[in-house]
Each structure stands twice: as structure tokens, then as C-alpha cells.
C-alpha positions as CSV (number, residue, x, y, z in Angstrom):
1,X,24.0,2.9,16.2
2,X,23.0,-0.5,17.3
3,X,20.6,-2.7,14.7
4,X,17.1,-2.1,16.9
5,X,17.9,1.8,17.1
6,X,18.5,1.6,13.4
7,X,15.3,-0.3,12.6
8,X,13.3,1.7,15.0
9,X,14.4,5.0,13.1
10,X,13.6,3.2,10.0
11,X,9.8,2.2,11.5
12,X,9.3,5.9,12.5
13,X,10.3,6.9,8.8
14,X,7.9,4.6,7.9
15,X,5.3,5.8,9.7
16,X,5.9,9.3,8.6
17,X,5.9,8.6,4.6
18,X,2.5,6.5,5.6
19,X,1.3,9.5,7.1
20,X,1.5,11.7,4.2
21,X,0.0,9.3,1.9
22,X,-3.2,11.4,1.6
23,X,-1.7,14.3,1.1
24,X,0.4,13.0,-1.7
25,X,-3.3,11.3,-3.1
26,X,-4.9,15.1,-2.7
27,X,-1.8,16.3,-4.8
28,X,-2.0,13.3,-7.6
29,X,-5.9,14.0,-8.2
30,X,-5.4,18.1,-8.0
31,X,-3.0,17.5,-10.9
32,X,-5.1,15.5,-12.8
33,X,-7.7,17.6,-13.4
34,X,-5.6,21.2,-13.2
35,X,-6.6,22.0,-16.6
36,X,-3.9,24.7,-16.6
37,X,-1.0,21.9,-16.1
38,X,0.4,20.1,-19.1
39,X,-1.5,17.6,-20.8
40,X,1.9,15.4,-20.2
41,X,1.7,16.0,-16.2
42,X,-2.0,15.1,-16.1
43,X,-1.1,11.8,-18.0
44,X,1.3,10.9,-15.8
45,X,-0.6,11.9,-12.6
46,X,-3.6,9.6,-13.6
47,X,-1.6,6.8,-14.9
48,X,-0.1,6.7,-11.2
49,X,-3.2,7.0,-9.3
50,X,-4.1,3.8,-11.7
51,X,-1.2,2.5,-11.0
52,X,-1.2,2.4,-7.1
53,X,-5.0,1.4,-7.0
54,X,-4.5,-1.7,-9.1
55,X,-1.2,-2.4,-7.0
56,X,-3.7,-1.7,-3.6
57,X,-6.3,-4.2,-4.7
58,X,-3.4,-6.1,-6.2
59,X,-2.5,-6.2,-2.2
60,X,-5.8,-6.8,-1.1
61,X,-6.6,-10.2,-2.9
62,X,-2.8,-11.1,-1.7
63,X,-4.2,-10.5,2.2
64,X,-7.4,-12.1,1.6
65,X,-6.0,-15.2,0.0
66,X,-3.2,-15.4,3.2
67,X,-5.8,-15.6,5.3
68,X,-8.1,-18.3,4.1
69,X,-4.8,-20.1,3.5
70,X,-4.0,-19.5,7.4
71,X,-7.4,-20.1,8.2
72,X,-7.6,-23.8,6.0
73,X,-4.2,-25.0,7.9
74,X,-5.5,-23.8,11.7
75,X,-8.4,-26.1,10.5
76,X,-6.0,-29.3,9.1
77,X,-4.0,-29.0,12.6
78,X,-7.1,-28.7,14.5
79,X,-8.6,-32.0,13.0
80,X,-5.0,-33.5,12.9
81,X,-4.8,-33.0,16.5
82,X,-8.0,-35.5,17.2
């Protein structure tokens, strides 16, 4: 299998896994407050969905910070340019 057919496969996995995110977010919250499941599971459920929010807005200031960055050097070249 050459390198692109192997990172193309890997892409489409990708995809798939991304896909299935909100059903994996349905199952978290279901768990969470499934009085019936163990006090243990329900712990564990919320402490990931805390977990994966914090990393997501984690992720977000990371993007938002890249950009003004990108955004501040298009600016320096631009007046460098003159």
C-alpha cells in the first residue's frame, strides 16, 4: 500500500470516528444521569464530558490566538513591503 493510499484510509477513518462523535456525547450524558447505573460510572461519565469540554475550549483559544498571530504578521509583511 503506497503512503497516499495509506493516509487516505487513515483520513476516511478519521472522518468516521468524527462522525460518531455525537453519538458517543448522547451516550456520555445518558450515563450520567442513568440513575440506575453505578454511582462509579456516572462519575467517570461526567468527569469526561468535563474533561473533553475544557480540552475543546482549551482548542478554541489555541485557534483564536493562531489567527490573530497570522493575522498580526500578514499585517508586518504588508507594511514591510512599502
Amino acid at each position: 500500500m503506497s503512503r497516499e493510499s495509506r493516509r487516505q484510509a487513515f483520513g476516511q477513518s478519521i472522518a468516521r470516528l468524527q462522525q460518531a462523535t455525537s453519538a458517543a456525547a448522547a451516550t456520555l450524558m445518558k450515563i450520567m444521569v442513568d440513575p440506575s447505573a453505578p454511582a462509579s460510572v456516572r462519575v467517570r461519565a461526567a468527569d469526561s464530558i468535563f474533561k473533553h469540554s475544557a480540552r475543546a475550549v482549551e482548542i478554541e483559544d489555541i485557534e483564536a490566538r493562531v489567527s490573530e498571530l497570522e493575522r498580526a504578521a500578514e499585517t508586518a509583511k504588508q507594511h514591510t513591503l512599502r
